[in-house]
SEMIRO-864312 format. One record per residue: residue in one letter; x, y, z of N, C-alpha, C, O, CB in turn. Coordinates in steps of 0.05 Angstrom, whole numbers, plus 5000, padded with zeros to 4 digits. Glycine has a CB too. Layout:
<rs>
aXYZXYZXYZXYZXYZ;...
</rs>
This chain:
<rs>
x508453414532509053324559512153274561513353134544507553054565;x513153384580516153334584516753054603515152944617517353604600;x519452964598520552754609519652724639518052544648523352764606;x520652884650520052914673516852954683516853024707521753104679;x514652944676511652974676511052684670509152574681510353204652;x513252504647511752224644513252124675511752044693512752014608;x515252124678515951994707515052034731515551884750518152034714;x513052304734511552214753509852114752508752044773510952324765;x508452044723506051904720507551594727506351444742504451954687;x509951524716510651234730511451304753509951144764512851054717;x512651414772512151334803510251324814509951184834512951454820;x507951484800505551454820504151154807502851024822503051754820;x504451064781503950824773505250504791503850304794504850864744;x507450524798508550444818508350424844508350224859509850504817;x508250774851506450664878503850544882503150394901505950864894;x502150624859499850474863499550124861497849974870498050594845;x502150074845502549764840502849684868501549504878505149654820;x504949834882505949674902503249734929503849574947509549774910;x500849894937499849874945496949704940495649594958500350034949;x496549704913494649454911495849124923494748964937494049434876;x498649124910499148874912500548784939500748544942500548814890;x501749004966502348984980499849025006499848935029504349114976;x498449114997495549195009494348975022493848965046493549294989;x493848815008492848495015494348345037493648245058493248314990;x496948365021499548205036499948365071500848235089503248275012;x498948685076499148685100495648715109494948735132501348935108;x494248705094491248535107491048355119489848315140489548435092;x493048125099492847855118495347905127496547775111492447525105;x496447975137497648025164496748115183497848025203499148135166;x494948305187492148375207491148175220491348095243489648495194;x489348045189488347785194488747545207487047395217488347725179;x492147535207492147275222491447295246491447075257494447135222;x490547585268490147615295486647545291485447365302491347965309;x485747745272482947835271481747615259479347605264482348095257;x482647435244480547175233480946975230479146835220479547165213;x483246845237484546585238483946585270484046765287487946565226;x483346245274482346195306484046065311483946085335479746065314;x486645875304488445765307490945665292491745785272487545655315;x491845515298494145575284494645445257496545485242496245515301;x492345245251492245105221491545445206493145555191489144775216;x489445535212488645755206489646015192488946165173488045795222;x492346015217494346215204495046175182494846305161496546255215;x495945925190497745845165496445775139497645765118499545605171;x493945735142492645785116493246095103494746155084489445755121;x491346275121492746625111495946645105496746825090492446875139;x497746465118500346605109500546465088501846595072503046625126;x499846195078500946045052499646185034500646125012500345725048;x497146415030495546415010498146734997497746824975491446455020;x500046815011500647005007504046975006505547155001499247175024;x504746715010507246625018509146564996511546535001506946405035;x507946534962509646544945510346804926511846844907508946344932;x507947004943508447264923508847514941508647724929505747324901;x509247514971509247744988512347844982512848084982508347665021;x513647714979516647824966516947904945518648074942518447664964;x515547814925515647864895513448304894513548494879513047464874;x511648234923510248564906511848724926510748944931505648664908;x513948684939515448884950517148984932518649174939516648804972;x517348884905519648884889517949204877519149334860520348554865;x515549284887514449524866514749764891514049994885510349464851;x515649724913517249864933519250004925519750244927518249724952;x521049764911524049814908524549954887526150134885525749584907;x522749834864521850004842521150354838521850514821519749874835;x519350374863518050694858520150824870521251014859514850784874;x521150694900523750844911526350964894527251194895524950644928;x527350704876529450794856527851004843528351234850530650554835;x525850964823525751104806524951414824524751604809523950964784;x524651454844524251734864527551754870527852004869522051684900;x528851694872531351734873533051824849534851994851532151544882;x532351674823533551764802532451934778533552004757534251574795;x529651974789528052174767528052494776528152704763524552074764;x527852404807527852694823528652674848526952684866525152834825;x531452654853533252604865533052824905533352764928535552674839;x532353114887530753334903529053224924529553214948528853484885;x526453114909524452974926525852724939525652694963521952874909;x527152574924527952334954529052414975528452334997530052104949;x531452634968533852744993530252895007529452785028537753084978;x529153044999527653195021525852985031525852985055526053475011;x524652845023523352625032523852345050522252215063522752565012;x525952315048527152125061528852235084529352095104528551975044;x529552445081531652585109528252625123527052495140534452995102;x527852745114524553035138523552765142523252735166521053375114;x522952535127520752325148522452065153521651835156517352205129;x525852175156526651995166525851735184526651505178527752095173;x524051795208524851635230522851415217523251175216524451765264;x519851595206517651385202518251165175516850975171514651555197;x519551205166520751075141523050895152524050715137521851305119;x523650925170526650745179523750525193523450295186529950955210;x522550625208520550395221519750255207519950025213518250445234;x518750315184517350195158519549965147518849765135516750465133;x522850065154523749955136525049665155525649445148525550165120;x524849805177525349555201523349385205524449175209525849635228;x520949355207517749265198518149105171518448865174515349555192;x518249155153518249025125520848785131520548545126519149305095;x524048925145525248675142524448475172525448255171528748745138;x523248515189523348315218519848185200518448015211523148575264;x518948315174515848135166517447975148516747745147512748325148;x519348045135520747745126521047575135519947365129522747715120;x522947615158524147445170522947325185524247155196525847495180;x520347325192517847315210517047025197517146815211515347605206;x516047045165515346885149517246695136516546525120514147025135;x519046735143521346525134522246345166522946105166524446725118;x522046475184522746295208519946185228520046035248524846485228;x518346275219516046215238515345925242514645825264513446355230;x515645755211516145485214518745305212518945105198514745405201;x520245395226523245275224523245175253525445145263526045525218;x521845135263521745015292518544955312517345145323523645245310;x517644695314515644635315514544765347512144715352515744345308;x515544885363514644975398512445165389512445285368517545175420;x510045185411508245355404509745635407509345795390505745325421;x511345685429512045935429513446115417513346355416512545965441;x515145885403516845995378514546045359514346275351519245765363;x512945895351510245995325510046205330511246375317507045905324;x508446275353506046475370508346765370507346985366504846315412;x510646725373512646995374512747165348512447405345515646895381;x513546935328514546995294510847065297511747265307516346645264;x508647075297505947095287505547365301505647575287503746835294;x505247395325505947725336507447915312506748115301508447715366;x509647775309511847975289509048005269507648215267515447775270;x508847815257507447895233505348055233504948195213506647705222;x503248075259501148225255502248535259501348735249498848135274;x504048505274504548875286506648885254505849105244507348965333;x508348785238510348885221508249005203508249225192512548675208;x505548745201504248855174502049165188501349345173501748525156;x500949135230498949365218501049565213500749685192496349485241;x503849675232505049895230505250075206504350305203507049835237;x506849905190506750045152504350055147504150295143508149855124;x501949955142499449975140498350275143497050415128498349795159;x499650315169498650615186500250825173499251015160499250635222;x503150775177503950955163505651025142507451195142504251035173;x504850885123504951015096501951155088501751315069505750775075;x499951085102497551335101499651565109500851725095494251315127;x499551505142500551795155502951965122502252155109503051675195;x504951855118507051905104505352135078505452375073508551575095;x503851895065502852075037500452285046500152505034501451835011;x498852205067497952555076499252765078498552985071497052595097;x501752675092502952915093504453025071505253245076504252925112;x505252915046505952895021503553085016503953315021506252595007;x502253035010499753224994499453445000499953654989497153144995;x498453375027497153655049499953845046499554045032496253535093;x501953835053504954005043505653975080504053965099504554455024;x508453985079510153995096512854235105513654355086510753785090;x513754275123515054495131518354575105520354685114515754405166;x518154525090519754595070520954905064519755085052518254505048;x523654945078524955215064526355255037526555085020526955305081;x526955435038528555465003530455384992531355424969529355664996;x531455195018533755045006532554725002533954515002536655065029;x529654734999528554534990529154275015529154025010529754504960;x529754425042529654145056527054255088526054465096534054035068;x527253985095524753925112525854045150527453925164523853505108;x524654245154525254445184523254315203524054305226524354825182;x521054225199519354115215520753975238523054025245517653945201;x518953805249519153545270517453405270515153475262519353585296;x518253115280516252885281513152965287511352895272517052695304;x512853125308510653185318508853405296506553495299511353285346;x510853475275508753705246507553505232505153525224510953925217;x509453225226508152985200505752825225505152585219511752665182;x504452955251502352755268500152895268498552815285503052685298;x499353085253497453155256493753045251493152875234498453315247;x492353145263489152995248488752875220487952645215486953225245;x489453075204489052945180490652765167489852645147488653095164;x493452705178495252565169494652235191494851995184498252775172;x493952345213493252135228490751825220490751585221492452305248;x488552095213486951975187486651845173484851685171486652035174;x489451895153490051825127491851545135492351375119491752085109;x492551535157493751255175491451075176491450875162494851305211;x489151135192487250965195485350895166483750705165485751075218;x485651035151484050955127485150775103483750675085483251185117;x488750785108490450545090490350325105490950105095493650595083;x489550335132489750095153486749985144486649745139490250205192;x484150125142482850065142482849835111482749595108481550265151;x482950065092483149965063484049755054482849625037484350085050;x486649665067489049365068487549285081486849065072492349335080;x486549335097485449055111482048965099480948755103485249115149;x481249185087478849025080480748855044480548615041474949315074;x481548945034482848845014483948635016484548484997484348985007;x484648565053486048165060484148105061484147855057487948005087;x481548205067478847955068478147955050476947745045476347955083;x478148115030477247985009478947804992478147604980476248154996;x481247924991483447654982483247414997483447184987486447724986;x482947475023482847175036480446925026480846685023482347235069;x478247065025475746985017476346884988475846664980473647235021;x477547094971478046984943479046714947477646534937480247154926;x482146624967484246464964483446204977483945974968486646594977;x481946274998480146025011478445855015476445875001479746025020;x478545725026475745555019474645365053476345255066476945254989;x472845365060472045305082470745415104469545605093473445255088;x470145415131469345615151471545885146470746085157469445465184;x474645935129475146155139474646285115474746535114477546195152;x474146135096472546375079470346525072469946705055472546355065;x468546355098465846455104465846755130464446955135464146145117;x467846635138468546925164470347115148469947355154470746835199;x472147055129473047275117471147455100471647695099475147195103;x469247375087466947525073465347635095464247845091465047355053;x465047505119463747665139464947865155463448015168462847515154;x467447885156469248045167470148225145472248355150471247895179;x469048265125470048395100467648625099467948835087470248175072;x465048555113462448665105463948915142463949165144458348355103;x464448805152464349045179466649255176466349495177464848895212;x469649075170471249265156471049425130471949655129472949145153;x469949325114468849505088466849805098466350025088466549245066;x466149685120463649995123465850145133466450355122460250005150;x467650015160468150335168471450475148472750675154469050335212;x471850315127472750375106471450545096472650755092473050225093;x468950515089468650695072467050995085466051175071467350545050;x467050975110466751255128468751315125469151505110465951285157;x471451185138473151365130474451525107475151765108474151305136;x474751355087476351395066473351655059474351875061477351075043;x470951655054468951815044470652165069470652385058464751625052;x471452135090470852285112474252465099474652705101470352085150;x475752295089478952355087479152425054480552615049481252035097;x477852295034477752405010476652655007477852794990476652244995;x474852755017472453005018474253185031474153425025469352965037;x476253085052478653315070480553305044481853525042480753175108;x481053165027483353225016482553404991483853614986484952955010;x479953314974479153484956479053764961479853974950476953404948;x477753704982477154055003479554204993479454394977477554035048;x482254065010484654215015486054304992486254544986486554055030;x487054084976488554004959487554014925488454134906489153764969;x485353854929484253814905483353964878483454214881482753744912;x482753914863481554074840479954014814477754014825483254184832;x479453974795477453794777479253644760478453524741475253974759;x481453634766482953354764482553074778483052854770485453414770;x481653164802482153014822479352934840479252814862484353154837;x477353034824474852944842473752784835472352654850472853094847;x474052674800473252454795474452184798473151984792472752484778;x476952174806478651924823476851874853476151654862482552034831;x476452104864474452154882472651994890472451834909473452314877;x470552114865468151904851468651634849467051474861467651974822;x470551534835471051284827472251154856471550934865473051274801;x473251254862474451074893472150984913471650774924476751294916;x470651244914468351134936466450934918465550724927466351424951;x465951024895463850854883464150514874462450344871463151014858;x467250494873469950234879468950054898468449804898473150354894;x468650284920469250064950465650024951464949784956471250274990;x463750174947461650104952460449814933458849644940460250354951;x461649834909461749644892462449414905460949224909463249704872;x465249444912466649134928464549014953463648784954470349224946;x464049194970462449064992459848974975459848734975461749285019;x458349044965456348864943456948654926455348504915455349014924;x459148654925460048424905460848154930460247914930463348544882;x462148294945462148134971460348044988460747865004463248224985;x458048194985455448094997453847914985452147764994453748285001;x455247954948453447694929455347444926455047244912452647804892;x457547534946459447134948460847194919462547034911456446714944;x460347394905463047484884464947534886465647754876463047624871;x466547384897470347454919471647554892472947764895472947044937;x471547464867473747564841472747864841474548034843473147374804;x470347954839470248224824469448354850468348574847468048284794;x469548264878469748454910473048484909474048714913468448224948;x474448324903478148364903478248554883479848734890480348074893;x476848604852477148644831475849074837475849264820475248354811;x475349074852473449334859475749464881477249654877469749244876;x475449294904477549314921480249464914481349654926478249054927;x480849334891483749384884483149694873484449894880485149144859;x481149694855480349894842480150214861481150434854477749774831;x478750164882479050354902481450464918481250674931477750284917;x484050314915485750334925487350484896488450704898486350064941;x487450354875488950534852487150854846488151034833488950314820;x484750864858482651094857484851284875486451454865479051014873;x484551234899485251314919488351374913488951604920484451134941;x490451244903493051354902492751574872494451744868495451064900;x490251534854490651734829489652004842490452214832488851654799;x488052014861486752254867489152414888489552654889483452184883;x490652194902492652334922495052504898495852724903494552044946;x495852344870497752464856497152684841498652874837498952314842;x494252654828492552904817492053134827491253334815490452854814;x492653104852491353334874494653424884495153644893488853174907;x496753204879499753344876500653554856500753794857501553154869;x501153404843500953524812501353884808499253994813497353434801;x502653984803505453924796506953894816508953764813506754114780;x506653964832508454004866509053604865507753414856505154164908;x511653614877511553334891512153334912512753104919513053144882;x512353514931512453574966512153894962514054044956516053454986;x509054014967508554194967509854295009510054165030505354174952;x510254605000511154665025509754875038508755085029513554725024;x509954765067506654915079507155165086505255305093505154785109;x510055295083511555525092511055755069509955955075514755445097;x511755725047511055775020511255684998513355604988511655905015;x508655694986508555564957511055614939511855414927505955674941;x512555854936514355884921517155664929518855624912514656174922;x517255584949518755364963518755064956520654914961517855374987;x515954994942515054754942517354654922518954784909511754724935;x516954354926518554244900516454124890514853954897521154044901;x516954284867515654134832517053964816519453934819515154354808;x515453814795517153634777519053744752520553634736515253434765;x518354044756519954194749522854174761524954074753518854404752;x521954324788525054414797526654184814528654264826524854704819;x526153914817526753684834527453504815528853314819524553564853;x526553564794527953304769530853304762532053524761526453324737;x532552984755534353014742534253044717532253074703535652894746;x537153024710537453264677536153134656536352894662541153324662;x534753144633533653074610535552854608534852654621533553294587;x537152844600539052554593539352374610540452174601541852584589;x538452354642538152164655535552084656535151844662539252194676;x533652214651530952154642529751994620527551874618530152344640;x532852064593531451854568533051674575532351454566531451924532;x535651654591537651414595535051144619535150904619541451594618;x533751284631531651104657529150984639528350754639530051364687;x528051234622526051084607525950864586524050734579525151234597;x528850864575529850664550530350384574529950154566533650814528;x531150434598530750264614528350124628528049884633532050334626;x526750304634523350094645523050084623521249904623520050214665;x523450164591520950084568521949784569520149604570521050274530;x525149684570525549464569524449284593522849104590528149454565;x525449344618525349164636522449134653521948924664527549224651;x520649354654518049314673516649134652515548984669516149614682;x516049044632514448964608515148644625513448494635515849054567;x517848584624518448314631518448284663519448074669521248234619;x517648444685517448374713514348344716513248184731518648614734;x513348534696509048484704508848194693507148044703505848754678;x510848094669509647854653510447604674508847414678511147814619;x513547624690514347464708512147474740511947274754517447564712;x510947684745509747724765506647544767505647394784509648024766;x505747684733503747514734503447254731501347144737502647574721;x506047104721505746804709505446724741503946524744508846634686;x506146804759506946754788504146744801503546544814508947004802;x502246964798499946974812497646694790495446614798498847364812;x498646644772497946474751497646224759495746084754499646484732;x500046154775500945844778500845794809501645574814504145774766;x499945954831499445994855496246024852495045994873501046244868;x494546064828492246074836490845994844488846134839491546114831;x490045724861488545554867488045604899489645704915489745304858;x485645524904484945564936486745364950488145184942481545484944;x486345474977486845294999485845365021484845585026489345245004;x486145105040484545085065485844975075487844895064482244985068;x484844905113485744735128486444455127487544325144484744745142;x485444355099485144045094488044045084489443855090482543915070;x489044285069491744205058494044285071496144335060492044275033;x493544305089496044415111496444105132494843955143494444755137;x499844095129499643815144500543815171502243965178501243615131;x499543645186499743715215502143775229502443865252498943525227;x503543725212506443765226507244115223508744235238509043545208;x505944205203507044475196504344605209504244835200507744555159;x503544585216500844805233501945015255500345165266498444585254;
</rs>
């Protein structure tokens, strides 16, 4: 296996970090419209997510660099061709910061109720499309021989990419009820397991309706048994969620979502922006990688430093682990 073959196995290890663990974080951002009834409520959903929603963006910043410095090819074509939807994403992620850092800096309902809008539209938007984004990643895009992207907005909107929007929207969001349900305790953790059982089904129509299009297209016997395991994941979680088992419904949950990003990279593989114009066009991890020496210079670097961000990440989800409810929210901050 060459250098460049283990680095896409860590970006796609990365992206899947940052969609398990960001997944939740824009669930309950859904959530605070769809299952919180007022405003102690919210703020239950935003405290359960409020000491670590900054910390799993850090596996964003992570997969981005390392797409920038492993295969430099793929970022320039990837980031110019889906410019606009990636600038939204990136304006969304900073107004959901700032959303959650100012929403209680001033007690008026309308100041709340404004910063809480931000939050539900920052978290569904990225939700939607980073599906849309990596469908069209897979499925292949308008790519010429100079390895850059000829299309238009309206080539990355198509059905199946549209799809692949509603089925990460769907996925994150059954993934905040069940986190929520994990984190809570009270009437909203009785509606988050119940709101977990209606979102979980049409999760798993879709994702069953969008995995079967992608195997179809893309796929190959690399990639049907991530397949397997993703749908058989989520059907798991809604049962575990139906037996009031919130640890191993989150624990399945998650599982379907790392299913679901191994089957999208398996079904890449070797291509990392296959091109719909001609295959001989596509970029591979062949022809998009940088040189061998910046490859052992990056890897002597995560062997050191990712070892000590999972151990810092986790002591974090460690010492935040305890429920909460409306009883511990004080009236002044509601």
């Amino acid at each position: 296996m060459h250098l460049h073959d283990v680095w896409f196995v860590i970006i796609a290890v990365l992206w899947t970090g940052y969609f398990f663990l960001e997944g939740f974080d824009f669930g309950i951002g859904v959530l605070t419209k769809l299952l919180a009834r007022d405003r102690a409520e919210r703020r239950v959903l935003i405290n359960t997510i409020g000491p670590v929603w900054d910390g799993n963006e850090v596996w964003l910043l992570s997969a981005a660099g390392a797409t920038f410095a492993a295969f430099p090819d793929w970022y320039a074509t990837l980031f110019s061709g889906f410019y606009l939807p990636l600038l939204l994403i990136l304006v969304c992620l900073i107004v959901r910061g700032v959303a959650f850092e100012y929403r209680a800096k001033r007690p008026e309902e309308r100041w709340q109720r404004n910063w809480e809008h931000a939050i539900f539209w920052t978290s569904l938007l990225p939700a939607v499309l980073w599906g849309v984004a990596f469908a069209n990643i897979v499925r292949g895009v308008k790519i010429d021989a100079n390895k850059e992207y000829v299309g238009g907005l309206g080539d990355l909107l198509g059905g199946y990419a549209l799809l692949g929007g509603l089925v990460t929207l769907a996925l994150f969001t059954f993934h905040g009820a069940v986190f929520a349900a994990l984190k809570t305790v009270g009437p909203i953790r009785e509606r988050a397991r119940a709101l977990a059982v209606r979102v979980g089904l049409v999760a798993m129509v879709l994702a069953a309706v969008f995995l079967i299009w992608t195997q179809v297209h893309s796929g190959d016997g690399r990639s049907l048994p991530a397949l397997v395991v993703a749908l058989a994941a989520l059907t798991a979680a809604l049962g575990a969620n139906l037996a009031g088992r919130e640890g191993w419904a989150f624990a399945f949950s998650g599982v379907t979502i790392a299913a679901t990003m191994a089957m999208f990279f398996l079904a890449l593989f070797p291509d990392v922006m296959p091109s719909s114009l001609d295959s001989a066009w596509s970029l591979t991890v062949g022809n998009a990688s940088a040189t061998p020496y910046t490859l052992r210079i990056m890897t002597w670097c995560a062997a050191v430093a990712t070892p000590l961000v999972v151990l810092y990440q986790g002591w974090t989800y460690w010492v935040f682990r305890k429920r909460i409810g409306t009883q511990h929210i004080a009236e002044a901050a509601h």
